[in-house]
C-alpha angles and dihedrals in degrees: 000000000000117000132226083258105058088049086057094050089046099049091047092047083051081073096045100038130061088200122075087198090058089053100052088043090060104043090051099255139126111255094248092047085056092049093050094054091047095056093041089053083206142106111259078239090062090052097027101121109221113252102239098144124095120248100196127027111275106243093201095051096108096046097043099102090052088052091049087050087056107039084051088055096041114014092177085072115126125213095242093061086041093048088043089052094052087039083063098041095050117028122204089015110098129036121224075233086072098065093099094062109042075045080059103043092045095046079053096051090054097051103048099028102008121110124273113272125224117288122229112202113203113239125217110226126206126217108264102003111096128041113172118188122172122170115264132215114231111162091091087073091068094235109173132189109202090347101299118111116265116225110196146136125207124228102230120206117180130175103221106217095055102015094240101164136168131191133209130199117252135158097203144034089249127149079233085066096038098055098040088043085056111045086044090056089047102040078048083048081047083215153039141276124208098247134014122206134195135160131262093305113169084217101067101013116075093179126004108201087067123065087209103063108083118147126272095240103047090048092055088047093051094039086060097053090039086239113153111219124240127169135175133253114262116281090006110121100151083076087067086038095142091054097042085047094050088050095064091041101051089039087055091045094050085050091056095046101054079049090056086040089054096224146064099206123094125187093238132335099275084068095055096043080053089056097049093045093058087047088044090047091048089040084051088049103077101047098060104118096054085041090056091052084053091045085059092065108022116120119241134251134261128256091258137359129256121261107258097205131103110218121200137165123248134178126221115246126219082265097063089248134128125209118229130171086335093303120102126220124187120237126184118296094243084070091067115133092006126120104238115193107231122204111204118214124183090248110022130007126224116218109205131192130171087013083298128119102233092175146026105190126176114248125262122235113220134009134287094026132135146223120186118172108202088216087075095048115024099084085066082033087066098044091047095039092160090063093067091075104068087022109157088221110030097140094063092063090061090090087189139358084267097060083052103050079048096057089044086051095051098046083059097055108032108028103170097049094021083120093047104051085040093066100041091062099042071053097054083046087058096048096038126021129314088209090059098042095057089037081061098048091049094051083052093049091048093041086057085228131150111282114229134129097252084061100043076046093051100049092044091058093038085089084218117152103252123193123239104260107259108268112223110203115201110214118206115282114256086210090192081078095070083053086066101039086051094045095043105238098097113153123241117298099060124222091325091073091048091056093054096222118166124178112219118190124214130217129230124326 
């Protein structure tokens, strides 16, 4: 096919060459076709016919008037679905090889008949007047700590007009997380911007079908910073685009840097939010000339930050138990029938009495869980020793896999008085030393000896040195393992190697 180009070269050698032959030779042409062109006095793009004729039988002719019924009634409908439909209607009649081009002819329907699609306007941002934030889920990503799967989100906060943004930790949609998520990302900004957005979050949102409602709380955090409230419709997250946009980003560059860093699996969660803070300075980085603009017009912070805690007011049932945000902790039993004041973190909660903090207990994830610590319970345990059996929360009170292959030692032993000597000994662990006490049970498991509470009591006072129990971490499970086994071609190390286990030994207590 010649080109616009070679038409051009040959037009311009007519006025150097006497020869037509010599011209078409030198702009790469066959000697009629130069001839053609010359006559013509036009670019082979001017005189080119579009090509609207078919150049093989349409397969799908007969049925396209059921595909277009369909499309009209359900335009998300993909190609495959509609391949595998006609596939069961008519058996024999369409090949799986014929995907691409139903794909094509419907791409081409809805472009040219379809319905309209959903139009996105372009907004213009200003320096220093919008911030969105929205919660984040991360645990997709595998992080571990330890080896144990991290569930986690990310608060998200973004300036719209350079894409600054900062992140903070969280476990839940609070408004603990919220407003310590916010003023983190602020007192970072080291200012304010004029509004601040987010979407329908309970946590800051009381009704929303009014603008007005949003909650108490959330108002007082905004008016002291002199932050004017916005939020999205329902369902409407296009209106807190550059924050849903920055989600799937960061998320993205997080995923590529624990590439980069070859494994998934921090030592606690400072390290990774160590981590997360040198990938959110590089990604800011890049963004400093439009952020200084921002920084020009930015307001400025208050004198002190607002407390980012939720206190409430709890009383201490006859089980020693307190019941927060439908999760029960245990306190200590002399707490029973007080009213404690608990202050709720986004990571831990405080129980006060008597203008004293008594505890200091991790937060729970989820609803109805549960956290009882056997040091609360077990002096009235040992004295109702028949209540430990149908316990509610029995499994709270197996401090360690060890406790618990001690309690199961024991029930085999001593069936009648298994409980008792159980919690003598969870009871010898509160008075003395946890650490002893499961270094003796272990001496006792690997000396293949009787389990009872005068022999756990014995070793503890013994003063011997005994060595910490042997720890078995349990890596993730590489699944694709059990296919080899199942199919016979599994590589050296046998089913031991599937299953991950490694065997880590400890040192003194």
């Amino acid at each position: 096919m010649v080109s616009d180009r070679q038409v051009r070269r040959l037009m311009s050698l007519l006025q150097q060459e006497q020869s037509l032959q010599v011209s078409a030779d030198k702009a790469g042409m066959h000697r009629e076709t130069a001839g053609k062109y010359r006559r013509l006095g036009q670019l082979p793009s001017a005189v080119r016919t579009e090509h609207d004729w078919r150049t093989r039988v349409d397969p799908f002719v007969a049925v396209w008037p059921w595909v277009v019924e369909q499309l009209s009634l359900n335009p998300g409908l993909e190609a495959k679905t509609l391949l595998e439909a006609l596939q069961r209607a008519h058996p024999g009649d369409f090949a799986d090889g014929q995907l691409r081009t139903l794909q094509r002819q419907v791409k081409r329907w809805r472009g040219l008949e379809g319905p309209g699609r959903e139009v996105f306007f372009a907004q213009v941002h200003q320096p220093g007047r919008l911030g969105q934030s929205d919660f984040s889920h991360m645990t997709k990503l595998g992080v571990t700590l330890g080896g144990r799967s991290f569930a986690h989100l990310i608060y998200h906060f973004v300036l719209t007009y350079s894409n600054w943004e900062a992140f903070t930790i969280c476990y839940t949609e609070s408004f603990e997380s919220l407003s310590e998520g916010l003023q983190n990302a602020l007192w970072e900004l080291g200012g304010v911007p004029q509004r601040h957005r987010t979407d329908c979050l309970s946590a800051a949102i009381a009704n929303t079908s009014n603008h007005e409602e949003f909650t108490r709380r959330y108002q007082e955090l905004l008016k002291h910073y002199d932050l004017v409230p916005e939020k999205t419709n329902p369902d409407s997250g296009n209106e807190n685009g550059d924050v849903e946009q920055r989600h799937h980003r960061f998320k993205r560059a997080v995923d590529q840097a624990l590439m980069l860093r070859g494994s998934r699996d921090f030592a606690h969660v400072a390290a990774y939010g160590q981590f997360l803070c040198a990938l959110t300075t590089q990604l800011n980085r890049g963004r400093r000339a439009r952020f200084a603009e921002e920084l020009q017009v930015l307001g400025g912070l208050p004198p002190v930050r607002v407390e980012a805690v939720k206190r409430l007011v709890a009383r201490v049932d006859c089980g020693s138990l307190i019941h927060v945000d439908r999760n029960a902790y245990s306190v200590n039993s002399r707490l029973i029938g007080q009213k404690v004041e608990v202050r709720l973190y986004v990571g831990h909660l405080e129980v006060w009495y008597g203008q004293q903090k008594v505890e200091e207990l991790s937060r729970l994830r989820g609803r109805q869980q549960h956290r009882v610590n056997y040091r609360h319970v077990i002096d009235w345990l040992v004295r109702k020793p028949g209540a430990f059996a149908a316990y509610r929360y029995q499994a709270d009170l197996f401090p360690s896999s060890l406790f618990r292959v001690a309690y199961d030692r024991l029930q085999s032993q001593y069936a009648a008085s298994a409980d008792k000597q159980y919690l003598k000994i969870l009871e010898l662990a509160a008075r003395e030393s946890q650490v002893l006490v499961e270094a003796a049970i272990g001496r006792l498991v690997e000396l293949d000896r009787a389990m009872s509470f005068e022999a756990v009591e014995a070793l503890v006072q013994s003063g011997q040195q005994l060595a910490v129990p042997t720890c078995v971490r349990v890596d993730a499970v590489d699944l694709s393992a059990y296919d080899q086994l199942l199919d016979g071609g599994g590589g050296g190390g046998g089913p031991e190697a599937a299953l991950g286990l490694e065997v880590e030994g400890g040192g003194g207590p």
